[in-house]
C-alpha positions as a printed Julia matrix, in Angstrom:
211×3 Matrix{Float64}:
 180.53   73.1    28.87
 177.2    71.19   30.18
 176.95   68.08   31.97
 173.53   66.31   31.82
 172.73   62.59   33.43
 170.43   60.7    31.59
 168.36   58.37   34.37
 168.49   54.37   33.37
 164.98   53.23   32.46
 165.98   50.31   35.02
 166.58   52.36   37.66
 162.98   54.13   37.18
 161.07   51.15   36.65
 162.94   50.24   40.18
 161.67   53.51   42.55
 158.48   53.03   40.49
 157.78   49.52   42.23
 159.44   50.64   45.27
 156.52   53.52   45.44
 153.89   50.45   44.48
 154.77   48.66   47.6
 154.74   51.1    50.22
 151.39   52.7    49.92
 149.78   49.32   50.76
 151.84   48.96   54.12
 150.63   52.27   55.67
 147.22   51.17   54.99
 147.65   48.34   56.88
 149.25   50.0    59.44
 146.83   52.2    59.8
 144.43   49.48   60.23
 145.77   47.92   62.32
 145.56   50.95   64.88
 142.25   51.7    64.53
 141.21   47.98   65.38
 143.54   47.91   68.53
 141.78   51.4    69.29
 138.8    49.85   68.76
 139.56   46.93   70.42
 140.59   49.18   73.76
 137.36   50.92   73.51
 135.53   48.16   73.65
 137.38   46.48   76.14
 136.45   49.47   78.48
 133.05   49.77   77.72
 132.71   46.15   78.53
 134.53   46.67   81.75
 131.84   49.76   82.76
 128.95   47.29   82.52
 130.41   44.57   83.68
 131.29   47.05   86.91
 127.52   48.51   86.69
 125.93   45.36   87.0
 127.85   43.54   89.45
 125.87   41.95   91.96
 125.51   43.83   95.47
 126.64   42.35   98.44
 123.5    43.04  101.26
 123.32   41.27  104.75
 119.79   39.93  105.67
 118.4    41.12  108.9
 117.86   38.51  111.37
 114.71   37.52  112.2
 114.04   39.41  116.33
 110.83   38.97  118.6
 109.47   41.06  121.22
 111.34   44.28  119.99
 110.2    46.8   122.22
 108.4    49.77  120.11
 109.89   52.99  120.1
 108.2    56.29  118.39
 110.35   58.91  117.4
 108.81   62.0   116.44
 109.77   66.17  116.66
 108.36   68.3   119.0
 108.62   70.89  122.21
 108.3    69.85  125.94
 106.38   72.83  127.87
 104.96   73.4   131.04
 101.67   71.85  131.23
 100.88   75.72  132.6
 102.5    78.79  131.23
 102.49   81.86  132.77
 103.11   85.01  130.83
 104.71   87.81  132.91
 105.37   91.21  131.28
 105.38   95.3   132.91
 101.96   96.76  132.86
 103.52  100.18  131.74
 106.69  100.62  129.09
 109.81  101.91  130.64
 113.69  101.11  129.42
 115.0    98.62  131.09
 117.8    98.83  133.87
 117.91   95.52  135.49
 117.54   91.53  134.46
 117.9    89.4   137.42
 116.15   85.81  135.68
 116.33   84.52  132.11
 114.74   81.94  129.78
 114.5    78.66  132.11
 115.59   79.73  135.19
 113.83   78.54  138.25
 112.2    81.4   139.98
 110.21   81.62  143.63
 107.4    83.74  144.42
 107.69   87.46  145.3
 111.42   87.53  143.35
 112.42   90.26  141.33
 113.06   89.52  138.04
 113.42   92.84  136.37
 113.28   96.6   137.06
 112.73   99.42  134.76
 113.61  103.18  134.84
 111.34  104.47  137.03
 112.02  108.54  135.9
 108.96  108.21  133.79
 106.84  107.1   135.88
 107.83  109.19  138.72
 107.26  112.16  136.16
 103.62  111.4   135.79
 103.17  110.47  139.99
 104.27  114.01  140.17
 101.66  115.06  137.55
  98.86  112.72  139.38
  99.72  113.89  142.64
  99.4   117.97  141.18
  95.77  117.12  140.28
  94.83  115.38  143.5
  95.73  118.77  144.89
  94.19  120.72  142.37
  90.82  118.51  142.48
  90.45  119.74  146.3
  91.13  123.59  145.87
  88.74  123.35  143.56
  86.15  121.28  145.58
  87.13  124.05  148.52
  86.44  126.77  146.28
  82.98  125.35  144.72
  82.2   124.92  148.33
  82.81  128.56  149.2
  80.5   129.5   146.09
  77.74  127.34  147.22
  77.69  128.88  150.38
  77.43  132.15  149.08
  74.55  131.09  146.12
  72.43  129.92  149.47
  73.47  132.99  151.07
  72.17  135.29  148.24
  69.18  132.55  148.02
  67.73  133.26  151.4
  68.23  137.15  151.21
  66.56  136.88  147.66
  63.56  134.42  149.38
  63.29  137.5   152.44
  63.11  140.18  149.93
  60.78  138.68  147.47
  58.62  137.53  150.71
  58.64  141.39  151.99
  57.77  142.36  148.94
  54.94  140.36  147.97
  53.45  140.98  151.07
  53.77  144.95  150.77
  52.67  144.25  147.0
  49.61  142.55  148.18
  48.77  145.4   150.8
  49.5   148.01  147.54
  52.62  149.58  149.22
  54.7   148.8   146.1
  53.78  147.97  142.67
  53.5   144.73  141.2
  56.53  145.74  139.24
  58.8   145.45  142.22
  57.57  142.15  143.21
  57.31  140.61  140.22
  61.25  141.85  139.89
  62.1   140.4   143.21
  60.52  136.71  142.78
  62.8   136.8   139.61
  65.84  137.92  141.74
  65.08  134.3   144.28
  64.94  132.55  141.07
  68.02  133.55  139.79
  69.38  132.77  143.3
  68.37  129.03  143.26
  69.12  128.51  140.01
  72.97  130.03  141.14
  72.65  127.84  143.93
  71.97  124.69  142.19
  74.92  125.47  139.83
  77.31  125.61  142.89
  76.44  122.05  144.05
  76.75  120.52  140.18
  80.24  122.15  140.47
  81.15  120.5   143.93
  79.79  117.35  142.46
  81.85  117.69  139.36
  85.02  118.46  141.1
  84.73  115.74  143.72
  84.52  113.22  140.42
  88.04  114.91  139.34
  89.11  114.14  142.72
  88.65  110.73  142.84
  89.68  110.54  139.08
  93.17  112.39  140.1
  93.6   109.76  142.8
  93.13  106.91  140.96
  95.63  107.56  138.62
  97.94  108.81  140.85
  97.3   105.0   142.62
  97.91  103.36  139.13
């Protein structure tokens, strides 16, 4: 058996108009939302420029006479004379006794450095002073000899140019001993070039062992 209901043209014709009548309230609805959004946004756009351009409040500088004049400006205060200190030779350092802007006195210590380098090359300076006068000693021994051998040379070479010229001996021999004298002073002269050059090292070998 089958049951079928059969819908009232009335009560179609009735949800029909119901339908009709609603679609135009949600449009206003919706319209009405969009102008109160509106509305808000321009209510706080308005409230930004009315905030931007508000007048400023600023206080007016009284009017002042004889205001002293001041300069500022950057800059460094120094001594109207420096003086640059600094070692003369370059050692490690062992003691500070003064610093930047401390007050110092003449004569005062203000560092020391380790003096095992330089006493290492005192040593040294002092080794060639003494080596400087063996050797002056010693060019002074050979100078006495080179005039020793010069004045035995000047005897021989006189004997024998005497004999040569009274035809004892042959002009060989004293042609051969005038070359022996002047190998002598030549020897000679070399000895006293050598005591000059060694008494230069002296003084040289001195000097640094004063610096």
């Amino acid at each position: 058996m089958s049951a079928s209901v059969e819908q009232s043209p009335l009560v179609g014709n009735r949800l029909a108009n119901e339908a009709t009548s609603t679609k135009p309230f949600l449009r206003r609805g919706a319209l009405r939302y969009a102008l109160v959004g509106a509305g808000i946004l321009a209510l706080i756009l308005t409230a930004g420029i009315v905030i931007n351009n508000r007048p400023i409040q600023v206080d007016v500088a009284a009017i002042e006479r004889n205001v002293p004049v001041r300069v500022f400006g950057l800059g460094t205060a120094e001594a109207r004379v420096m003086s640059k200190i600094g070692f003369e030779v370059g050692a490690t350092l062992v003691a500070l006794n003064a610093d930047h802007g401390d007050h110092v006195s003449k004569g005062q210590v203000l560092a020391r450095l380790s003096i095992g380098e330089q006493e290492a090359k005192a040593a040294k300076a002092r080794a060639a002073v003494e080596i400087a006068a063996v050797n002056i000693k010693r060019a002074e021994a050979n100078l006495e000899k080179a005039r020793a051998v010069l004045t035995q040379k000047q005897e021989a070479n006189r004997r024998k140019q005497t004999l040569a010229g009274r035809d004892i001996v042959s002009q060989q021999v004293a042609e051969e001993t005038a070359r022996d004298e002047a190998v002598a002073r030549a020897d000679a002269i070399v000895a006293e070039s050598e005591i000059a050059s060694t008494r230069a090292q002296l003084s040289d070998s001195r000097a640094q062992l004063q610096y």
